[in-house]
N, C-alpha and C positions, 0 to 999 in steps of 0.2 A: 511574552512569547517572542522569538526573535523570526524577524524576517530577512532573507538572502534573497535580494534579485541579482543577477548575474547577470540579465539579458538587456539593460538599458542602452547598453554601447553598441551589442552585436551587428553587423551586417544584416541587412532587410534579407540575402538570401541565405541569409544563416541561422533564419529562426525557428527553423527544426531542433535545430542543437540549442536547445535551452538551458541546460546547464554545462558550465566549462568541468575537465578534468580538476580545475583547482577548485570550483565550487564544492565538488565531492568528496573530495581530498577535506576541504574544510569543515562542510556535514559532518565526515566520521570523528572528526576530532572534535567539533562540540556533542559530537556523542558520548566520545570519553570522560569530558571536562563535566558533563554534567546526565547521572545516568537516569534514565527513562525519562528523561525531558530533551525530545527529541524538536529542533528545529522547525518552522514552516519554511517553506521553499515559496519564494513568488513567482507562479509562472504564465507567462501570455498565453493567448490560445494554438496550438496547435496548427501549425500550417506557413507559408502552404509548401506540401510534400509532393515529392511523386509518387507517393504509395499510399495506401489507405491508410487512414491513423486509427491507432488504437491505444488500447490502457489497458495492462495487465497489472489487476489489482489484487494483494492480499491484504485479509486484516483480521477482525473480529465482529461483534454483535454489534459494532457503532457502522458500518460499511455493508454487511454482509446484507445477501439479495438474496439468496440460497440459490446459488448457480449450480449446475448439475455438470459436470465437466463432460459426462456421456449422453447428455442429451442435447438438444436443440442450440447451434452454436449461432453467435452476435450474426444479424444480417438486418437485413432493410429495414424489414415489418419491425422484427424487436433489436435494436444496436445492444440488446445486452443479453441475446440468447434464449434464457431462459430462468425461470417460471417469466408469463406476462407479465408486465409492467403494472408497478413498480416491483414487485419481487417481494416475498417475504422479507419483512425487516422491523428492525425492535418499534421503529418507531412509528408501525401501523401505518406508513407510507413512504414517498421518497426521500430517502437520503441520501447522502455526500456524491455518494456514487449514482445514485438515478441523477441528481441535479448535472454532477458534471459532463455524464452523458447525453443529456437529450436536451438541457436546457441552457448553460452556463457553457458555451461552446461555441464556435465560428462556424462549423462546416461538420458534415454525418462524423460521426466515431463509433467504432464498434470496442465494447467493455466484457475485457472477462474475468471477470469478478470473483475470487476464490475463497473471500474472506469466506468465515463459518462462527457463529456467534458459539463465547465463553473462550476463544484460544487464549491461550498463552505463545509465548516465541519457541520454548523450547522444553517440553513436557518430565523430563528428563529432569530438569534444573524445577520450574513450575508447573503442578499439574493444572490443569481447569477444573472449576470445583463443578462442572455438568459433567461430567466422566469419562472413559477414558476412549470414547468414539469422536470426541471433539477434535475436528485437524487444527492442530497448531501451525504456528508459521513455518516450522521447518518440515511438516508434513506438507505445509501444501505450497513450497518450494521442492521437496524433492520428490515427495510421488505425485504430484499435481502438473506443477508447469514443466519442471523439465524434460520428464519422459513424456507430456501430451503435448507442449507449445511448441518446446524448442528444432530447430529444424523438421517442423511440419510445414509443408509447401501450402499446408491447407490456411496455413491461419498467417496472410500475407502483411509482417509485419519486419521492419528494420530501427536499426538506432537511432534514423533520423525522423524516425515516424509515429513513435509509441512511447508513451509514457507509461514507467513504471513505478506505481503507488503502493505503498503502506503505509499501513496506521494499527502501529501495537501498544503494549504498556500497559493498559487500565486492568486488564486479569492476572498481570504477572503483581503490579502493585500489590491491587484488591487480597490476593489470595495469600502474598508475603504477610500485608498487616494482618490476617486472619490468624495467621500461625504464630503472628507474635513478635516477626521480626522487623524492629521498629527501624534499626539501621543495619543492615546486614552488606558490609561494602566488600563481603567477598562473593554474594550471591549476583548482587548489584551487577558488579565486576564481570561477572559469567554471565549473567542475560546480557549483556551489552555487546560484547566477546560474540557469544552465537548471533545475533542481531548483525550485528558490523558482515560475519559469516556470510550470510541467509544473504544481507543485502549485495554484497560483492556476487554472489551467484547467477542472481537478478539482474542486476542493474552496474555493470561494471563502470569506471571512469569513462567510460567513450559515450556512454545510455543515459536517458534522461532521466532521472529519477526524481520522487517527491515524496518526503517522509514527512507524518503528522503527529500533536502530539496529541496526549487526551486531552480533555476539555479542562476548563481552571474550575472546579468544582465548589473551592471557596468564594467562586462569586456568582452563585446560584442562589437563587432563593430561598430561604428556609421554612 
């Protein structure tokens, strides 16, 4: 898995801005070069801002907390809204997203977590094999964050202050080999297309962004 720090040189007050326009520039095109094997991003902690930091998270079952967008939003008592702490999640307690909010951090963050377990990126191209009430990533980039986050005065967040995370691929995989399609570099081709999309939406060249990939499965235990 390859890693990209960008931030070793930066200016001490410029460590808001953790990744350069060219680092992302870079990201998308090892997205091309190699499709659903998507980069890690190395990045330092957060701070220090003059705004509150936050992380606007999508993803799947590996991430997902079961955040309720209409209910209880990130504050003091819970930094990641809602259900209590840690959140529904596959793996019967905290993961990527509990750790890097409350634990794995310099200073408060508040998380709002969209992921939803079984998505795929783009339902249209692959479905999720749990059915068809799963929000995918392009569902919960366009009826999630942008009509609830974006220019809400309520949720005080800017480019210099918020990280924004995804972690896709493992149901768009999973659900490809099901069907059979062992090399499919035109389908390939189009998840990555809508992906590169969804991401630009989120997380433009000026915004910090951090893309993960699945796990390396072949070196799990059998």
């Amino acid at each position: 898995m390859a890693t990209l720090d960008t931030t070793a040189s930066a200016p001490k007050q410029d460590r808001c801005t953790l990744v350069s326009q060219k680092a992302n520039q870079h990201l998308l095109e090892r997205l091309g070069e190699h499709p659903l094997l998507v980069p890690f991003v190395s990045l330092p902690a957060l701070g220090p801002c003059k705004s509150q930091p936050n992380i606007h998270h999508s993803g799947d079952s590996y991430t997902t907390t079961n955040f309720d967008i209409h209910g209880v939003q990130p504050n003091a008592s819970n930094p990641l809204g809602n259900p209590s702490y840690p959140g529904a999640t596959s793996s019967d307690g905290p993961n990527y997203v509990d750790f890097l909010t409350r634990t794995y951090n310099q200073s408060y963050i508040q998380t709002y977590n969209l992921g939803y377990g079984g998505s795929t990126i783009d339902p249209t191209l692959v479905q999720s094999g749990f059915g068809p009430t799963v929000r995918s990533f392009t569902q919960q980039v366009n009826d999630e964050f942008l009509p609830n986050y974006v220019n809400n005065t309520d949720v005080p967040w800017n480019s210099s202050s918020t990280l924004f995370s995804v972690f896709f691929g493992i149901n768009d995989v999973t659900n490809t080999l099901t069907v059979g399609d062992l090399s499919n570099d035109t389908l390939n081709y189009d998840l990555i297309k809508a992906y590169e999309s969804l991401v630009n939406q989120v997380c433009p060249p000026f915004h910090t962004g951090l893309t993960m990939s699945s796990a390396p499965f072949m070196l799990t235990a059998s």
